[in-house]
C-alpha positions in Angstrom: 31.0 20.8 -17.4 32.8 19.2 -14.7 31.4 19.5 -10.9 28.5 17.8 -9.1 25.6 16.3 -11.1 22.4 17.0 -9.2 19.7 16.7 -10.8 19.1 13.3 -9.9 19.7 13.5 -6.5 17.4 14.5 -3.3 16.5 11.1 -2.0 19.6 10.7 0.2 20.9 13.1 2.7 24.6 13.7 2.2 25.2 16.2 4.4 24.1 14.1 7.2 27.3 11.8 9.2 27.6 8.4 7.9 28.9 5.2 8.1 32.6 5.5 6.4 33.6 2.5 4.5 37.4 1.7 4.2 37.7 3.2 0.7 41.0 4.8 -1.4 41.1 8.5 -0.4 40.0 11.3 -3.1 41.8 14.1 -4.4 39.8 16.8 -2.4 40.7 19.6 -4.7 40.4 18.1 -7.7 36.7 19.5 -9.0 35.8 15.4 -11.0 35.4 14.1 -7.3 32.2 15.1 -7.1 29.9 16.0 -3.7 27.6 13.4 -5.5 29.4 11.1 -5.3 31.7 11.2 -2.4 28.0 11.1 -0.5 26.8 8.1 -2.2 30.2 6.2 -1.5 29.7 7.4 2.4 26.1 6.2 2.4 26.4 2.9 0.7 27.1 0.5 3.9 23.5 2.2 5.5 21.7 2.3 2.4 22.8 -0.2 0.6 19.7 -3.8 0.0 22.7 -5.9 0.3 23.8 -5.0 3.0 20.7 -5.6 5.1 19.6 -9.0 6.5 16.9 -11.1 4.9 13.8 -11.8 5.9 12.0 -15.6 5.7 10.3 -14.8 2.4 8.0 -18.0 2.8 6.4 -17.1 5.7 5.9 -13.7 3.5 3.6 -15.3 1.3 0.3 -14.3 1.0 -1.8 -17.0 -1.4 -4.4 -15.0 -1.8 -3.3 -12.1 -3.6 -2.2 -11.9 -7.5 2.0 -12.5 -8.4 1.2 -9.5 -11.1 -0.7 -6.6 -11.8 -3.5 -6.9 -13.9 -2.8 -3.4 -15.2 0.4 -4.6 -16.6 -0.7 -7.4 -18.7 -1.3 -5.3 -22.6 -3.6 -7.5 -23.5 -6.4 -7.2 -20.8 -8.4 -5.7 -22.1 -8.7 -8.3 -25.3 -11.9 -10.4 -25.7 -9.7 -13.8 -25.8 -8.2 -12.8 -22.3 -11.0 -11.8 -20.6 -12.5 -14.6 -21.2 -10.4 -17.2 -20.0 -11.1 -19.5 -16.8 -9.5 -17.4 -13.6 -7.1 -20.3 -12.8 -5.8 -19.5 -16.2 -5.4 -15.8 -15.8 -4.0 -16.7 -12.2 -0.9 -18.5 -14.3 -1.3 -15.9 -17.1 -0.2 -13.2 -14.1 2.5 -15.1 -12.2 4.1 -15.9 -15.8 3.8 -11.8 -15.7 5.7 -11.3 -13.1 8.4 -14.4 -14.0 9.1 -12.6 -16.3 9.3 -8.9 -15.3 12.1 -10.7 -12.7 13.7 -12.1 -16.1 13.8 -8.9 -17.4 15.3 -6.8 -14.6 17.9 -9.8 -13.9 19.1 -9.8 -17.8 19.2 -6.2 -17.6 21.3 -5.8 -14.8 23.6 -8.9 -16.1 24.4 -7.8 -19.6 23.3 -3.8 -19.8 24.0 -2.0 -16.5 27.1 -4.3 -15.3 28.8 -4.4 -18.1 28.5 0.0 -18.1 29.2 -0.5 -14.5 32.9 -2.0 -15.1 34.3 0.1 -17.8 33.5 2.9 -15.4 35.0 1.1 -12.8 38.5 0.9 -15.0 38.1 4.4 -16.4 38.4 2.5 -20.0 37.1 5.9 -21.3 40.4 7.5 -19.6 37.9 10.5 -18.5 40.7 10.6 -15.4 37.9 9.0 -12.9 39.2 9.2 -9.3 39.2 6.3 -6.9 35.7 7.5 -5.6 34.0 7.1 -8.6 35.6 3.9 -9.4 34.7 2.7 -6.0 30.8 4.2 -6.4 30.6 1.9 -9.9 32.2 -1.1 -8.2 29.5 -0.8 -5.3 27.0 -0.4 -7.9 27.7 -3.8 -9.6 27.9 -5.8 -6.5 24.4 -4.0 -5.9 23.0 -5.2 -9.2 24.4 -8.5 -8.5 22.5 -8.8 -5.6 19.3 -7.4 -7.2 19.9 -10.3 -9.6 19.7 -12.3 -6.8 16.8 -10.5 -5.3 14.7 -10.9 -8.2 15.8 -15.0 -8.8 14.6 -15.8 -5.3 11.2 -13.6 -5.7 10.5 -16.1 -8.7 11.6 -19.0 -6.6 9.4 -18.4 -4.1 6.6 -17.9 -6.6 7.4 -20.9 -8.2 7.8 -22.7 -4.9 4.3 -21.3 -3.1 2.1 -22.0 -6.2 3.6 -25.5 -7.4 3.5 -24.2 -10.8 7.2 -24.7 -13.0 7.4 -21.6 -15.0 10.6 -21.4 -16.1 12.4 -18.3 -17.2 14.7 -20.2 -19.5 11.7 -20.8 -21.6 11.5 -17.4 -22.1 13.4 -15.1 -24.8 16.2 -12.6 -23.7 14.9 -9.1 -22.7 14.0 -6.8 -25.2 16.6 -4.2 -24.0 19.4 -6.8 -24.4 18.7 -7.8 -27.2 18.1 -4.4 -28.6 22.0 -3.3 -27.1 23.7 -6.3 -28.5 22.4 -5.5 -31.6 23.1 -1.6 -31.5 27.0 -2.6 -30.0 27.4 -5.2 -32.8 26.8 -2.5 -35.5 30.1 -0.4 -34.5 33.9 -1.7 -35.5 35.5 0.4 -33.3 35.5 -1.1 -29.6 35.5 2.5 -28.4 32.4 3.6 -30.4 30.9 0.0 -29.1 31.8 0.6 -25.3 30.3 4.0 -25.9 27.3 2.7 -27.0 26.9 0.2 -23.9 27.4 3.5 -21.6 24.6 4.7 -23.1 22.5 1.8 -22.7 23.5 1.3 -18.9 22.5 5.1 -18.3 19.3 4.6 -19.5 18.5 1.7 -17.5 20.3 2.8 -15.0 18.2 6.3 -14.6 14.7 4.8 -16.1 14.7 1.4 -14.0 13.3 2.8 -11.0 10.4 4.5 -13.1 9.8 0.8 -14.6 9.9 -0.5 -10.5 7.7 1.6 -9.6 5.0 0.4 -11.7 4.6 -3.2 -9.4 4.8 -0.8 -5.9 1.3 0.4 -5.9 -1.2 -2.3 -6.7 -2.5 -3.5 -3.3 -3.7 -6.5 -4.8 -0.3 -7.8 -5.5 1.7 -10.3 -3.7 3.4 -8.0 -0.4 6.3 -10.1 -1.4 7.0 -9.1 -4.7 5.7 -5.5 -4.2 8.4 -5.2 -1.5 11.1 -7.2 -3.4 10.8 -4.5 -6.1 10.4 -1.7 -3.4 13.9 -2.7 -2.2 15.5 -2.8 -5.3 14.0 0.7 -6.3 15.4 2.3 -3.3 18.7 1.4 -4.5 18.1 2.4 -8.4 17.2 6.0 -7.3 20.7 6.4 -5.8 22.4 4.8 -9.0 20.9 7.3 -11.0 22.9 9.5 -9.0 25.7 7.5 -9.8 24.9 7.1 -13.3 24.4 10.5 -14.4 27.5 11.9 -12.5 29.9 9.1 -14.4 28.3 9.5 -17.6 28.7 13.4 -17.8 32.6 13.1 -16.6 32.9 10.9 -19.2 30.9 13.4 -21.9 33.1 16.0 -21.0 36.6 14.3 -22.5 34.5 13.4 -25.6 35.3 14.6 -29.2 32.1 15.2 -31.3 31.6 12.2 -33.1 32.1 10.5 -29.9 29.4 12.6 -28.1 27.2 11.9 -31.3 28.1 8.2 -30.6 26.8 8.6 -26.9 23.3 10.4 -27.6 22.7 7.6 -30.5 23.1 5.2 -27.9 20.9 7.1 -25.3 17.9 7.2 -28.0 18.2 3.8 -28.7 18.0 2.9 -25.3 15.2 4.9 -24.6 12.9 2.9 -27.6 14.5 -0.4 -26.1 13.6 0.3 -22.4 10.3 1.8 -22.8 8.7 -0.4 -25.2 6.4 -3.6 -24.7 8.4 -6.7 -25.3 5.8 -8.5 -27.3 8.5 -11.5 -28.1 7.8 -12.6 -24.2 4.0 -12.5 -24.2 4.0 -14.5 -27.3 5.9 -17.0 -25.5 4.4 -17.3 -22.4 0.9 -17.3 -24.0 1.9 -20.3 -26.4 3.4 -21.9 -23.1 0.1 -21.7 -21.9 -1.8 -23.0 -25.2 -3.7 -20.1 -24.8 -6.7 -19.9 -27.3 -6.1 -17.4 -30.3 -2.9 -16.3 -28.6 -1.3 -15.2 -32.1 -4.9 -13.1 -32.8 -4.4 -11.5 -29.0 -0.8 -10.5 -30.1 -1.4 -9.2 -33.6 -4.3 -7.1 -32.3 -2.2 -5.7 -29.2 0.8 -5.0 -31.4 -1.4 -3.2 -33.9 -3.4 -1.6 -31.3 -2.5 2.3 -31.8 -3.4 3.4 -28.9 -1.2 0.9 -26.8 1.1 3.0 -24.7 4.7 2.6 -23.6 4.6 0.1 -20.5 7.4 3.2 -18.8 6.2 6.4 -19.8 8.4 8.7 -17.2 11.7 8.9 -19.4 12.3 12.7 -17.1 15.5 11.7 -15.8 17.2 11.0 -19.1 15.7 14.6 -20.3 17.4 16.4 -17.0 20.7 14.6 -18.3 20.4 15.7 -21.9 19.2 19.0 -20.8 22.5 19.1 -18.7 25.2 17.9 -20.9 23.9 20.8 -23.1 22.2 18.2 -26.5 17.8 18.4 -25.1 17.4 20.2 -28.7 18.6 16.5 -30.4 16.1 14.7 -28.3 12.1 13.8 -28.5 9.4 15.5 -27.0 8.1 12.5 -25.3 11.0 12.5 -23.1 
């Protein structure tokens, strides 16, 4: 199954002349150094967030428009929300998007980089060629600068408004959480670094999906919409990245190993998809909201509450690829 990985792609031309870093030649004939990748390695100093200069995000600010979507908040729709003073949904929304920045930074910190750098030393021993170690190296100084993408956004927010909101009174993402407790369950540090793949592949190829849900809202702060935009760009070339490493690595796989991978991949799915409750409940004690344990109870129980990312396509184009979309869900 070795050869280019595709199905992600389309977003950046590689057939078009770019920019040549100073990178480790590839074995041209050897069929694991993928188009795919070779492109994405070209393209990386033009493409590339970090590589750009920033802009004065302060003089960015607009005051008048909301730090989160309304759309996003699950309980919205609840009685005890709707009717709270505006200055307190105003707080309820930037905590909103505090914390979708805390998210996507503790994501990228202890899911996707730490994926990221046992591709980089081919811990697998899937015989990855300096390309693709170089592609996973560019992809973790990316992240770190998403990280600090993302820390500044909530600066600023925190900074414009006057308002202290803390993300270090908030719990650890949901994903995280949910992959230290799926790696802790395995002895074997292979079966456990196995499991982390998976996890970073998920995020890695769902993230911009889960962007893409603060780009559209014109009522949201330019700022952040555009923070998230930038950051997306990016993601939709890493899933590129993501899905060619992770099918390299498939192929030197022995079955229980591959069985070890899709576990992980399902488990990342529920983790990435879901509504992280946990945080709402804290920021709406924070705020000594009224009835905030009612609001959660009756969102949590609410049956018709729906995934806050629904598009989990890419993952299914993977599966479907590596040859395993009969051991997967429907709702992928």
């Amino acid at each position: 199954m070795t050869g280019p990985f595709e199905l992600f792609g389309g977003t950046v031309g590689f057939e078009t002349p770019l920019l040549r870093p100073a990178l480790p030649e590839c074995d041209e004939s050897n069929p694991v150094e993928s188009a795919v990748i070779r492109g994405l390695v070209r393209s990386w100093p033009r493409r590339a967030t970090v590589r750009r200069a920033e802009p004065d995000l302060d003089e960015l600010f607009d005051a008048s428009k909301a730090d989160f979507s309304e759309e996003l908040l699950p309980f919205r729709e609840h009685d005890l929300y709707r009717c709270l003073p505006e200055t307190k949904k105003a707080r309820l929304r930037a905590w909103g998007w505090i914390a979708y920045n805390k998210n996507v930074m503790d994501i990228e910190q202890f899911v996707v980089n730490p994926g990221f750098q046992l591709l980089s030393r081919d811990a697998f021993g899937a015989g990855l060629g300096d390309r693709h170690r170089a592609a996973a190296l560019q992809s973790m100084v990316d992240e770190e600068y998403h990280t600090l993408m993302h820390l500044n956004a909530s600066a600023l927010t925190r900074r414009s408004r006057g308002w202290s909101l803390r993300e270090d009174a908030l719990p650890v993402a949901q994903t995280v959480r949910r992959h230290h407790s799926a790696v802790s369950r395995h002895t074997d540090p292979r079966a456990a670094a196995l499991t982390t793949l998976a996890f970073t592949t998920v995020a890695e190829t769902s993230i911009s999906a889960y962007l893409g849900l603060m780009t559209e809202d014109e009522a949201v702060q330019p700022v952040n919409r555009a923070t998230v935009a930038l950051h997306r760009r990016d993601e939709l070339c890493h899933s590129s990245i993501a899905g060619d490493l992770v099918t390299l690595v498939y192929d030197t796989l022995d079955a229980d190993e591959r069985d070890t991978l899709l576990e992980g991949l399902r488990e990342g799915v529920d983790a990435f998809t879901g509504n992280d409750m946990t945080t709402w409940r804290a920021i709406l004690e924070l705020e000594q909201v009224t009835g905030a344990g009612t609001i959660i109870a009756d969102v949590t129980a609410d049956g018709d509450q729906k995934p806050l990312v629904q598009d989990c396509s890419a993952i299914r184009r993977l599966c479907e690829h590596l040859g395993v979309a009969q051991d997967i869900r429907d709702e992928w």
